[in-house]
N, C-alpha and C positions, 0 to 999 in steps of 0.2 A: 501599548501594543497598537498597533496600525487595524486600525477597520477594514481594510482592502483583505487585508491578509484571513482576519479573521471569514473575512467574505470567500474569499477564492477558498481559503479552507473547507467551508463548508458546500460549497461547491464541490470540492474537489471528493470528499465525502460521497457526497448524492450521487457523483459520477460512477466512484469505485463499490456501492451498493447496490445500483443499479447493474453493474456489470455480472458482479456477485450475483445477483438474482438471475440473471439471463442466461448464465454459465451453469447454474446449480447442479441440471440432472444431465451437464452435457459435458462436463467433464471428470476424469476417474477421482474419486477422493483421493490417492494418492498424491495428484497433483494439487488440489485444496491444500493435504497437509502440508506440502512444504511451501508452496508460496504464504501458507497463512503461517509458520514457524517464522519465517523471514523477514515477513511483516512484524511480525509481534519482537524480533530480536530487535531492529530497526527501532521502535518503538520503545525497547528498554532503552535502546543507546542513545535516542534521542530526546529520553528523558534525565539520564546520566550526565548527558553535553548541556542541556538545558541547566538541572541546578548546579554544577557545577561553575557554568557562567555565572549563576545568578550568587553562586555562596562565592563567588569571585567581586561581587559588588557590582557587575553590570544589569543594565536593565534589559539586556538582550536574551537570556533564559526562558523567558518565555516564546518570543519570536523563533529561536532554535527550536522548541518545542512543537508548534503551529505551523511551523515551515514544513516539520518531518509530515505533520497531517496533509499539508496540499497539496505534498509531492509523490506520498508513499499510496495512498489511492488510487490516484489515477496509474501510477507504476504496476499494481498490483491491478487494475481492468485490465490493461496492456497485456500482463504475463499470461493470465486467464485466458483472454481473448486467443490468446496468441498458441496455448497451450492444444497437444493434440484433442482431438475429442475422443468420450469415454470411449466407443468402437470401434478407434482406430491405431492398429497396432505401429510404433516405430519404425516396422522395417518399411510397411504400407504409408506412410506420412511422407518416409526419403522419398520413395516414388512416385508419388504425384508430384 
């Protein structure tokens, strides 16, 4: 497995926990719950795609794996970030 990757991965990590932490009481738990279901489906599948490559005989299973980590993080600060805030209703979000 590539050192880079493993590096941007855990980069990418710090990134999407530090966002997590910044967002905590500022967004509604209902939006938590589904960006964190989606992450976590994500996560099954890219452990699915992972051994599947790997019981396929390639050494790529793993990289599949670590790839979903560097990408799915920072994906998931993004959504957070991006996500209304807890006090602000939908119809009040379209208007500004």
């Amino acid at each position: 497995m590539s050192a880079w990757l493993m590096v941007l991965s855990g980069a990418a990590l710090l990134v999407g926990g530090g966002a997590e932490i910044r967002c905590l009481n500022r967004r509604t738990q209902r939006t938590y719950m589904r960006l964190m279901i989606a992450y976590d489906g994500g996560w099954v599948l890219a452990t699915l795609a992972g051994l599947l490559t790997a019981w396929r005989g390639s050494g790529a299973g793993g990289e599949v794996w670590v790839g979903y980590q560097a990408a799915a993080p920072v994906a998931l600060a993004v959504l957070l970030v991006a996500a209304a805030p807890a006090g602000q209703l939908p119809a009040a979000r379209a208007a500004a």
